[in-house]
C-alpha positions as CSV (number, residue, x, y, z in Angstrom):
1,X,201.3,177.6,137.0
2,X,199.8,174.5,138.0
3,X,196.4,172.6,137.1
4,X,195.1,170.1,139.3
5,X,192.9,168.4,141.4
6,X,195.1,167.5,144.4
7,X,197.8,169.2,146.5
8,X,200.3,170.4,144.0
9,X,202.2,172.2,146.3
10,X,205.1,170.0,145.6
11,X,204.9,170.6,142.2
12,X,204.8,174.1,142.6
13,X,207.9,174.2,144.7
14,X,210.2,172.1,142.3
15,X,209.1,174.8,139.5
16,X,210.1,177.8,141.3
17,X,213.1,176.2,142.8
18,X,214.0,175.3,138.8
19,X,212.9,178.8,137.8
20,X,215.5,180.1,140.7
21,X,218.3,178.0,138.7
22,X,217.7,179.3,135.3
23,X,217.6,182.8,136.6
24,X,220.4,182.5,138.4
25,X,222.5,180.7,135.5
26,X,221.8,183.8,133.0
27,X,222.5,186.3,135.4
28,X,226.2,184.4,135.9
29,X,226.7,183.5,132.4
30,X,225.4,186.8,130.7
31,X,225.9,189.1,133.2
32,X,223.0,190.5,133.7
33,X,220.7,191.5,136.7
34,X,217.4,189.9,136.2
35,X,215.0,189.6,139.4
36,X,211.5,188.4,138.3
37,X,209.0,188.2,140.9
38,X,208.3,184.3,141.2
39,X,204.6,183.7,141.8
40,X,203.2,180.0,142.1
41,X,199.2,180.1,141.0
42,X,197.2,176.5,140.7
43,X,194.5,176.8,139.1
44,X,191.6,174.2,139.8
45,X,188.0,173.5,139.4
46,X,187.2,173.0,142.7
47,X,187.9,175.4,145.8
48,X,189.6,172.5,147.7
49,X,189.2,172.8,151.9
50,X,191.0,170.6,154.2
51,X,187.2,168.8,154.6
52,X,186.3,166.9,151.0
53,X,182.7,167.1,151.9
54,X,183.1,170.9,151.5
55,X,184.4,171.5,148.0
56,X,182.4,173.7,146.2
57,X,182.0,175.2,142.7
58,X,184.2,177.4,141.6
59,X,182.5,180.4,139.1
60,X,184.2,183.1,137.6
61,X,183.1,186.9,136.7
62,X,185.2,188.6,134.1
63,X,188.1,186.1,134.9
64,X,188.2,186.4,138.9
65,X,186.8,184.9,141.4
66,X,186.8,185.7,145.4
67,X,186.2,182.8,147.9
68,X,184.1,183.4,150.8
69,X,185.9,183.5,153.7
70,X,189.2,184.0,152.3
71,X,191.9,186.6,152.2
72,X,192.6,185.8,148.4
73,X,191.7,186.5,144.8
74,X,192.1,184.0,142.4
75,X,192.2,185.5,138.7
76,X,192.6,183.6,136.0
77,X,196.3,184.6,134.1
78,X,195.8,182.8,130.6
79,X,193.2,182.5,128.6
């Protein structure tokens, strides 16, 4: 999880790509068979558009949010 202003799609990336490693270096060491699911959320104040002119507010109801025109919910994980 990722907090932000700009892009941090880069960011995101390197932190699954560590989490990939770790999980990978128990399973081998330890044995064992662990498969999370590996989700990257950024979480922002600001509904960020490939136009700056367009940002917008972000408000949440009872932790979740759902943009207009968009195929995606954004609820907040952590408190």
């Amino acid at each position: 999880m990722k907090a932000g202003k700009d892009n941090v799609n880069k960011q995101l990336e390197a932190g699954r790509c560590f989490s990939e490693y770790i999980i990978a270096t128990l399973n081998r060491v330890y044995n064992l068979k662990i498969s999370p699911q590996i989700r990257k959320i950024s979480i922002r104040k600001t509904h960020v558009t490939p136009k700056p002119q367009q940002r917008k507010k972000v408000e949440y109801l009872d932790n979740l949010h759902t943009f207009r025109d968009s195929k995606f919910w954004l609820k907040k994980y952590l408190d």
